[in-house]
N, C-alpha and C positions, 0 to 999 in steps of 0.2 A: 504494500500500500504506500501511495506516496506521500508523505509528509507537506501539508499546507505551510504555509506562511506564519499562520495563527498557531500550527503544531507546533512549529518550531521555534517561537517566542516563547510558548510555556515550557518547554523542554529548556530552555536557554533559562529561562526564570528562573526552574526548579536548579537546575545545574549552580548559577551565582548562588542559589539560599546555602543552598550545601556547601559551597566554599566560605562561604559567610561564618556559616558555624568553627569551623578550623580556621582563619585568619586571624582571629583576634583568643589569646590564651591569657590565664591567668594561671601560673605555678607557682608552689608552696614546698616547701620539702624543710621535713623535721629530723632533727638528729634525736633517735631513739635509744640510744646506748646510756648508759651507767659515767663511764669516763673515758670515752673515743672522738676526739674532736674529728671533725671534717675542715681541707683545707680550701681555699677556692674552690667554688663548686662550677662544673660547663654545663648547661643544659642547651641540647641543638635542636629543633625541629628540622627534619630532612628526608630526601627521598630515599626508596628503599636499596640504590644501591650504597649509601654512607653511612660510616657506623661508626663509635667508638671504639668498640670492641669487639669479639665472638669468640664463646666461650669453648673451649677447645682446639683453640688456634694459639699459635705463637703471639704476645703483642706485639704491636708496632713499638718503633721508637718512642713516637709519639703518647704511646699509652705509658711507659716504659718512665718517661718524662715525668707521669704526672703521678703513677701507681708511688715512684720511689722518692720522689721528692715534691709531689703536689705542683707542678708544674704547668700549668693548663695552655700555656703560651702554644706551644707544637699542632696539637688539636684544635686549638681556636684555627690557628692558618690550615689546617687541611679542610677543616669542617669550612671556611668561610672560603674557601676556593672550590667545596663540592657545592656552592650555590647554597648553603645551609642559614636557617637564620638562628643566631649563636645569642644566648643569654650567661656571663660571664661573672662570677662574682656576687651573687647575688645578695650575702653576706657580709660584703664590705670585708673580706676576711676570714679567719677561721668562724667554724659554726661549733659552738658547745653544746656538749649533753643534756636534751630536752629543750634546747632552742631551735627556731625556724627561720628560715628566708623566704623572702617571694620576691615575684617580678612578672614583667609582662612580655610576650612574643607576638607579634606581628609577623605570620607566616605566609610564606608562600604557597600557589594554588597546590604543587606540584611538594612541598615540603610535609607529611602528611604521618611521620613514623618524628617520637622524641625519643632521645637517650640523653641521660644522667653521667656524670664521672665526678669522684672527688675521691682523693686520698686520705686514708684512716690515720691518724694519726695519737696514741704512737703503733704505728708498725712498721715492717721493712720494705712492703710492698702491695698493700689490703688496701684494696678501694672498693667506695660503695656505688654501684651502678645502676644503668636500665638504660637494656640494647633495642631500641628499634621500636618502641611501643606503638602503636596504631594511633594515631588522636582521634578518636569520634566526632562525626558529622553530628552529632546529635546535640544539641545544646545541653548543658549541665554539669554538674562538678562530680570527679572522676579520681579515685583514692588508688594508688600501687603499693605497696609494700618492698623495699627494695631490699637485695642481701649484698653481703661483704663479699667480696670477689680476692683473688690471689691472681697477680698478674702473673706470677711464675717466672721474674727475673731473677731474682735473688733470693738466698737460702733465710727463713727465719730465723735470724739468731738471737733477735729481742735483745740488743745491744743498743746503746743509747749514746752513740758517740757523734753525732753532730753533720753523719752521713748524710745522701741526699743525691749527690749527682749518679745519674745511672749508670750504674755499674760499679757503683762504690759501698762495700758494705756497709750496713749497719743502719738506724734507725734517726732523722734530722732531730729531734726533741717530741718532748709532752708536753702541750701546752696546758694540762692541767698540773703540770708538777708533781707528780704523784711517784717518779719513778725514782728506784735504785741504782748503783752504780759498782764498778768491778766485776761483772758477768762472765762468766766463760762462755757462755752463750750455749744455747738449746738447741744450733745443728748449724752445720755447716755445707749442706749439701740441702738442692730442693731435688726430691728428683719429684715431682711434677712439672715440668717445664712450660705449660701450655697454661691460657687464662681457665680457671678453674673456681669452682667455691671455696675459702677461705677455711681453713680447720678452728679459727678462732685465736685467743691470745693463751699462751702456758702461762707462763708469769712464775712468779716465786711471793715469797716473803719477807726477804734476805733482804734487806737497802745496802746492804756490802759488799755482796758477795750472788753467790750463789749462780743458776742458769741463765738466769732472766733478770735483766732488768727492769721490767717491766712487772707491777704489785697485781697476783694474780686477786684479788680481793676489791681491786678499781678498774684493771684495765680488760679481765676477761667479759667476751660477748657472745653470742650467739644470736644465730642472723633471724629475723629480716633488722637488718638497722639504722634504715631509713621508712619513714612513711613522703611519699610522691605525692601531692593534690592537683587535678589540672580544673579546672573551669573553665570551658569552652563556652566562650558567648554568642 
């Protein structure tokens, strides 16, 4: 059957309503942990071949940047050269345990899947993510749950020595101050090598001494340890 004039203005209508709904976003994201700050946080709306990450793959450098030292600079330029539109920071800084950020995105037709990255801190390489999520056409406010991820660069050793650039052991700070010092550390070897879920923090109770730098009685978590909110208008 052939399509009128008059079809094809309502089809064209309904088509803008539905981008309508996904251009205009409101996000929210809560740090639901005990004592795990989040570092800069990237949130990207984008098409479905651009991502932060995938879980079972090697990371990029890029992710590699931001897993071991909160680094979000690398990603913001790939994501904003895949056409993505990038919300950066939304925190002004780190986010603490039981505080929240928000901000607004203004997406493209074609921008239609969000993902999350921020680095756990304190850990060696634990971010907390969301690869690819769908944004609903549907008007309404829209809740994710998100888990701690293991980029699989470097070995856990919950050592707290001021680390940070990729490929350099050990863990940059706590910003809750919580941590011990003198560790021999909890392993030196990852062998999961590939983005994976996070086994969580060992920790110790030794401030002098012992495996871990890291106070298993503040810094252990288990996932999800993020809550996501989107509201699409």
């Amino acid at each position: 059957m052939r399509k009128t004039a008059t079809t094809l203005a309502i089809l064209g209508g309904a088509l803008l309503t539905q981008s309508a709904f996904a251009a205009e976003i409101d996000v929210k994201i809560t740090n639901l942990t005990q004592g795990i700050y989040f570092t800069p946080v990237i949130i990207a709306a984008h098409t479905s071949d651009a991502s932060i990450y995938t879980l079972g793959t090697a990371a990029s450098d890029e992710l590699q940047m931001m897993a071991e030292g909160g680094d979000i600079s690398g990603l913001s330029i790939v994501l904003t050269a895949a056409s993505a539109d990038v919300l950066e920071n939304p925190a002004a800084g780190v986010l603490a345990p039981g505080a929240s950020a928000e901000g607004s995105l203004s997406t493209a037709d074609t921008n239609t899947y969000l993902s999350v990255g921020s680095m756990l801190l304190p850990t060696n390489d634990g971010f907390v993510g969301l690869d690819s999520w769908m944004i609903p056409t549907e008007a309404g406010t829209y809740t994710v749950y998100l888990n701690g991820y293991d980029a699989g660069t470097e070995a856990n050793d919950e050592i707290l020595n001021g680390g940070g650039a990729p490929g350099v052991a050990g863990i940059p700070a706590d910003p809750g101050a919580a941590n011990g010092t003198g560790a021999l550390g909890v392993t030196d070897v990852e062998d999961n090598t590939m983005v994976h879920v996070h086994r969580g923090v060992i920790g110790d109770t030794d401030v002098a001494g012992g495996d871990s730098d890291l106070d298993s009685t503040v810094h252990r978590w288990l996932n999800p340890v993020a809550m996501f909110t989107v509201t699409v208008k």
